[in-house]
C-alpha positions in Angstrom: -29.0 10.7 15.1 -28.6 8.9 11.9 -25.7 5.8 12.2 -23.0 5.6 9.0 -25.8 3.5 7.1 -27.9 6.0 6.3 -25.0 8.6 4.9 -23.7 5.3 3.1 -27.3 4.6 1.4 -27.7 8.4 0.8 -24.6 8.2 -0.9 -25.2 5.0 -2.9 -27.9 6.9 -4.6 -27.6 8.7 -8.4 -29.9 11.2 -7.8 -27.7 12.4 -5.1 -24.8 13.7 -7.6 -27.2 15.0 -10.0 -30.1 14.0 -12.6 -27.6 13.0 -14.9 -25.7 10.6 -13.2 -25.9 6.9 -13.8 -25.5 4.0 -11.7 -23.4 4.2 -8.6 -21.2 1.4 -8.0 -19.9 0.9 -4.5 -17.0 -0.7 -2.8 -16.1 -1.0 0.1 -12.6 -1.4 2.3 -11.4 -1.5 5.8 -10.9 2.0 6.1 -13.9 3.5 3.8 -16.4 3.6 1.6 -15.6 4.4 -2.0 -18.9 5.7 -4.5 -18.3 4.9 -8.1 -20.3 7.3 -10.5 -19.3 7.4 -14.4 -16.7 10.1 -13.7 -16.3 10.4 -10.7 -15.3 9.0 -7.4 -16.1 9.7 -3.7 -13.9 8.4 -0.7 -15.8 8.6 2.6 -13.5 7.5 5.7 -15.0 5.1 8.2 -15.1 6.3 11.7 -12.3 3.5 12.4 -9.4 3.8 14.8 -6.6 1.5 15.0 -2.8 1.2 15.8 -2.1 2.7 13.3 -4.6 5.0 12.2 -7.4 7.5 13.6 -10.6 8.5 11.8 -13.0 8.2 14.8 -13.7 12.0 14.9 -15.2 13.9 11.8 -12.2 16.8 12.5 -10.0 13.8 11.7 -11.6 13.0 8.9 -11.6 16.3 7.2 -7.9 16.5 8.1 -7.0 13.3 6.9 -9.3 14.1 3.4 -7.5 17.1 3.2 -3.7 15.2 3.3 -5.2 12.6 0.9 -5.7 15.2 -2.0 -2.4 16.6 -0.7 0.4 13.9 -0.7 -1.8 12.0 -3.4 -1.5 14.8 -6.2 2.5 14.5 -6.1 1.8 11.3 -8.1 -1.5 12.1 -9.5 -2.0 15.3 -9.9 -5.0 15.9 -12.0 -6.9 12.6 -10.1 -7.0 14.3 -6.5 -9.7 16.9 -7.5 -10.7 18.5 -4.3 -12.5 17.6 -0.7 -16.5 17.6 -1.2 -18.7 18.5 2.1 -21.5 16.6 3.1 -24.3 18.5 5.1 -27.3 18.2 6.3 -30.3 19.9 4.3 -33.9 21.4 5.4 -35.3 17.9 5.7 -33.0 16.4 8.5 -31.5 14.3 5.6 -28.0 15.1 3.5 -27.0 16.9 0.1 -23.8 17.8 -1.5 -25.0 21.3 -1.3 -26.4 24.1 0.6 -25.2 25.6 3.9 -26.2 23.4 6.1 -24.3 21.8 9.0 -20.9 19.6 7.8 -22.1 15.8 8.2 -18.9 14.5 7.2 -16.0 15.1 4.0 -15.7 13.3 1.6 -12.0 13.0 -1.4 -13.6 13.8 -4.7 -11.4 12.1 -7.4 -12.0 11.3 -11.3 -12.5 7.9 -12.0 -9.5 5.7 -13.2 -10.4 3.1 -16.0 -9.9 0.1 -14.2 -8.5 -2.0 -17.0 -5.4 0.8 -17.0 -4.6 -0.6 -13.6 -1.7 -2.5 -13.4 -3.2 -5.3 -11.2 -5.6 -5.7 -13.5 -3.1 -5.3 -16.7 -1.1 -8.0 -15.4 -3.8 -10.7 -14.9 -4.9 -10.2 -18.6 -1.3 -9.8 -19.6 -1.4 -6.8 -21.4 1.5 -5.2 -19.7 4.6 -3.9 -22.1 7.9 -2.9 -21.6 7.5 0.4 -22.8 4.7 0.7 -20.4 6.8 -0.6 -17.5 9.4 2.1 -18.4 6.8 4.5 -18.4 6.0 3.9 -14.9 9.7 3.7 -13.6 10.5 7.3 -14.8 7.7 8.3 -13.3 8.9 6.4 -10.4 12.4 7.5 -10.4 12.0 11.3 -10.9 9.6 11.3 -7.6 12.3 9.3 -5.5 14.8 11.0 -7.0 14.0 15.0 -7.4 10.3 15.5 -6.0 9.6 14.0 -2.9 10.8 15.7 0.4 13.9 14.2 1.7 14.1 13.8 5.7 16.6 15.1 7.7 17.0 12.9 10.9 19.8 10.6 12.8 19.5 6.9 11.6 18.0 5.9 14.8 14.7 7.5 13.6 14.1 5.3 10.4 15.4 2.5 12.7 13.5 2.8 15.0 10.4 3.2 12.2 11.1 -0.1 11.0 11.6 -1.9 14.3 8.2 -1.0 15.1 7.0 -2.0 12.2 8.8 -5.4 12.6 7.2 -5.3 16.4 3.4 -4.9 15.1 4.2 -8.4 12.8 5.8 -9.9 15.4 2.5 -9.3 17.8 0.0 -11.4 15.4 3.0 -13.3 12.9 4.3 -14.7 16.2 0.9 -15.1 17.8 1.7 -12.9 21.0 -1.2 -11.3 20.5 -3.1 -13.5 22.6 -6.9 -14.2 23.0 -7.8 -11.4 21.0 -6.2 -12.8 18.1 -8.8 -15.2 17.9 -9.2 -16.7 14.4 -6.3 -14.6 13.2 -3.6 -17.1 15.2 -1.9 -19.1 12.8 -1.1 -22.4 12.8 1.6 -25.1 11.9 3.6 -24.9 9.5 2.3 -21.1 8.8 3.7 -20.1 12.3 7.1 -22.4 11.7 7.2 -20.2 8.9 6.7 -16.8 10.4 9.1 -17.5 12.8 11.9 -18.1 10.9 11.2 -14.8 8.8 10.6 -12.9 11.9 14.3 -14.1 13.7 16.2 -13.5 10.7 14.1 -9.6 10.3 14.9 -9.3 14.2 18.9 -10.0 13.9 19.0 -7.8 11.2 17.1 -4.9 13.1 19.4 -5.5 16.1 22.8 -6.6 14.9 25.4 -3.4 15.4 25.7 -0.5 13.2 26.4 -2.4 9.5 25.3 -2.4 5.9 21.5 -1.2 7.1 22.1 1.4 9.3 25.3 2.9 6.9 21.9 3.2 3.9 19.9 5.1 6.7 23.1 7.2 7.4 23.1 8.2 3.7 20.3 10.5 3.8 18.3 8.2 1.8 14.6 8.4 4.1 11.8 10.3 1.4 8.4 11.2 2.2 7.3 8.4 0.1 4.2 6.3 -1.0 3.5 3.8 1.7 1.3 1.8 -0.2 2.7 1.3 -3.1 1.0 -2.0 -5.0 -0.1 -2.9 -8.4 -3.7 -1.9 -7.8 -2.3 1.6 -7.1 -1.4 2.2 -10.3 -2.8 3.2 -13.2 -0.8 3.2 -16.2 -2.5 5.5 -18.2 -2.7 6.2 -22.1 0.1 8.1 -24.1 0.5 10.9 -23.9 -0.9 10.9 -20.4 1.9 10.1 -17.9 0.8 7.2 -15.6 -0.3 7.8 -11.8 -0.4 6.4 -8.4 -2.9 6.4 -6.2 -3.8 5.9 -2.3 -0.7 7.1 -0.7 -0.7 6.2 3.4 -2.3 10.1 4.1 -3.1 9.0 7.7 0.2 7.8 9.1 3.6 10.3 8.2 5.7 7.2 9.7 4.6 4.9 7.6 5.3 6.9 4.5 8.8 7.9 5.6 11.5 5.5 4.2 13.9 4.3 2.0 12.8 4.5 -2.0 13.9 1.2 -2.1 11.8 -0.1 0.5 8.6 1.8 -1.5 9.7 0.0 -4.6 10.6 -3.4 -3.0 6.6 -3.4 -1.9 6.1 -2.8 -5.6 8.0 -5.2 -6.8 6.5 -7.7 -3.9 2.6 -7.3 -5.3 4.3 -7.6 -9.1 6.2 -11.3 -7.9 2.6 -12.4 -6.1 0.6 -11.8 -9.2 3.1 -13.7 -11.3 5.0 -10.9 -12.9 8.1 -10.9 -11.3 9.9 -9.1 -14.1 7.6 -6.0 -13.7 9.0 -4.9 -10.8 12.6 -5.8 -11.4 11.9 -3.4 -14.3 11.5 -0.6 -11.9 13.8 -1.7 -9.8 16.5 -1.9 -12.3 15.1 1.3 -14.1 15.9 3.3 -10.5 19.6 1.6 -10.4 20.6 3.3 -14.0 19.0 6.5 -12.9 22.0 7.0 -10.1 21.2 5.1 -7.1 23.2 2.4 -8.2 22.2 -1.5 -7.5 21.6 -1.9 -4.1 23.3 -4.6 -1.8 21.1 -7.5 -2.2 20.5 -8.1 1.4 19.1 -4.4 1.7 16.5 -5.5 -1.3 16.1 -8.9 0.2 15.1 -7.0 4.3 12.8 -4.4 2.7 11.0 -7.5 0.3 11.2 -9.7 3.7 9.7 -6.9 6.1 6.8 -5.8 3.6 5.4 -9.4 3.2 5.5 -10.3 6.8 3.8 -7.1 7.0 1.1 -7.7 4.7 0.6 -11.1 5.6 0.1 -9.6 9.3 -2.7 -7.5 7.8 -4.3 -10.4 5.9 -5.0 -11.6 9.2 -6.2 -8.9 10.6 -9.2 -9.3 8.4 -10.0 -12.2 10.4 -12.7 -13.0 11.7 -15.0 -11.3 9.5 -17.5 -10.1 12.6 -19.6 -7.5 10.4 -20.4 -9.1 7.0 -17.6 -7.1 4.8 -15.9 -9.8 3.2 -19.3 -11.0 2.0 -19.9 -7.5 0.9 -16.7 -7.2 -1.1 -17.1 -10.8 -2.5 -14.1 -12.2 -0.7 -14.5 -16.2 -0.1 -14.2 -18.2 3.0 -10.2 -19.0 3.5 -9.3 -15.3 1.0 -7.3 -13.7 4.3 -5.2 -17.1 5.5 -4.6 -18.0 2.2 -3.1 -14.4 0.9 -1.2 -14.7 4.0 0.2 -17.9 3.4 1.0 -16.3 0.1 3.2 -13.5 1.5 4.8 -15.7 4.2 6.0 -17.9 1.7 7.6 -14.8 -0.3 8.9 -13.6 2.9 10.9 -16.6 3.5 12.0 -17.1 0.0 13.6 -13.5 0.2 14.5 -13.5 4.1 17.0 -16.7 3.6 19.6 -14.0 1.9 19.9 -12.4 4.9 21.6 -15.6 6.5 24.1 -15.0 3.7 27.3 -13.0 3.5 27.0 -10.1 0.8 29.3 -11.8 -1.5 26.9 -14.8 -1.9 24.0 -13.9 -4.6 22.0 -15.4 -7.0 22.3 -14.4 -10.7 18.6 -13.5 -11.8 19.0 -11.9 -15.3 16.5 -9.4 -16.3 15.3 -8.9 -19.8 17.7 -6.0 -19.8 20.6 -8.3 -19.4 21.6 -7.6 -16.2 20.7 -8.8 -12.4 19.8 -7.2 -9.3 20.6 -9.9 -7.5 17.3 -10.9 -5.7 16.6 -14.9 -4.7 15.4 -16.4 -7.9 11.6 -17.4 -7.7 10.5 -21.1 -7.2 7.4 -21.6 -8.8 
């Protein structure tokens, strides 16, 4: 039986997507392989299973390809095109076509231009207002009219977020033991992460206050999950912009408050040196009716999304199998990104220590202030 390397070459291939197609570019991630022709794009999941996630079986995959195109075309709806079969042809090798027997699926999508991305916008500095604003009612009418709203007893979003907090805590606070290996961190980084992670954990189980009287409100959406500057594409007026790469394999993980979506946001936006990007949005979904949040509720969503992306950094680690050489990461890319979101995680975690009243005055271009921890740079 062929392994995944012989799909992935057959899929690296032009001629496999028709005489007319170009070079294939390919990139690779944890979770999957992504083929890049000139219009088009093809996701194939890895056979991976984690804590979090399970594509290990090819009935997974096709249901998880299926709730990709789903949940992804609430944001980008004419992106998602459709699931694409891979099967097995009168050789014993693959095509795209026929009736053969289903190999694996793969998400067909049309290809973004990458310099619309907002990751990529920001590092060339070509992002505007007006394109920011674009983005935030985009934003603001998903939170606010289409995504599903959930029904539940606080506990359950609670109880979401306490795991959540647990899973950092495992690596963050190096309890994961040996198998942690080169991902353990080390003085000051773990000095660090524990301060973020106590002041995340007294929040999480302090009596019913500010946090649980949000999650009382009715607030939890079926939201994004994932939502981060390279995520977005901004598009070209009159097209509105999208979003990309919801979390399609975990429901939990999508289910939260809109400001915890747009706090992550807002996060990637401060780490790439444009803070005022995602106070944009930020403020943008205040005016729209949601009113500015308490700034402790801002500064726990910020606190718990960088000590979670910093605990995913170094998962990376170490790189057993070659990727990061593949994807062109360099020696020292996982601990230092890490580093990265530690230090933002303590930056925003020390409001928690304060009482409500207490808050910085950050002024927005707009004129007025969310509230958040100014930036040190």
């Amino acid at each position: 039986m062929d392994g995944p390397g012989a799909l992935v070459a057959f899929l690296s291939r032009p001629e496999t997507y028709g005489p007319a197609t170009g070079a294939v570019e390919v990139r690779e991630t944890h979770m999957s392989w992504v083929f890049l022709t000139p219009r088009r794009a093809y996701k194939l999941k890895k056979a991976v299973q984690t804590e979090f996630l399970d594509f290990s079986t090819p009935a997974a995959r096709r249901r998880f390809c299926a709730e990709e195109v789903r949940l992804n075309r609430r944001l980008a709806g004419d992106v998602y095109l459709g699931i694409q079969t891979v099967r097995r042809d009168g050789t014993g090798g693959f095509t795209l076509d026929g009736t053969g027997a289903v190999v694996d699926w793969l998400v067909v999508m049309r290809r973004l231009p990458a310099e619309r991305m907002l990751d990529r916008a920001i590092a060339e500095r070509r992002v505007t207002a007006a394109t920011v604003d674009r983005l935030a009612d985009r934003l603001t009418r998903f939170y606010s009219h289409d995504a599903e709203r959930i029904v539940e007893p606080p506990a359950a979003p609670l109880a979401r977020l306490a795991q959540i907090h647990r899973a950092n805590e495992a690596v963050l606070a190096n309890q994961g033991g040996a198998r942690l290996g080169a991902a353990r961190l080390r003085p000051p980084l773990a000095e660090l992460a524990g301060h973020v992670l106590e002041r995340l954990a007294r929040v999480l189980t302090a009596p019913p206050g500010w946090l649980v009287g949000r999650l009382a409100a009715g607030v939890v959406v079926d939201g994004h999950g994932d939502l981060r500057p390279e995520h977005v594409w901004l598009g070209d007026p009159p097209a509105a912009p999208a979003v990309i790469d919801c979390l399609e394999f975990n429901r939990d993980l999508r289910l939260m408050d809109p400001w915890a979506d747009l706090a992550f946001l807002a996060l990637d936006c401060d780490r790439l040196e444009a803070r005022w990007v995602g106070e944009r949005v930020l403020l943008a979904f205040a005016r729209a009716g949601d009113g500015t949040p308490p700034m402790r509720l801002l500064s726990f969503y910020t606190s718990l999304a960088a000590a979670t992306r910093a605990r995913l950094a170094l998962t990376h680690l170490p790189d057993t199998d070659g990727a990061d050489a593949r994807r062109g990461k360099p020696p020292g890319h996982w601990r230092a990104l890490a580093a990265t979101y530690l230090s933002l995680a303590e930056r925003e975690s020390v409001s928690l220590d304060c009482p409500e009243g207490r808050r910085s005055t950050r002024h927005h271009a707009a004129g007025q202030s969310l509230g958040r921890p100014a930036a040190r740079r």
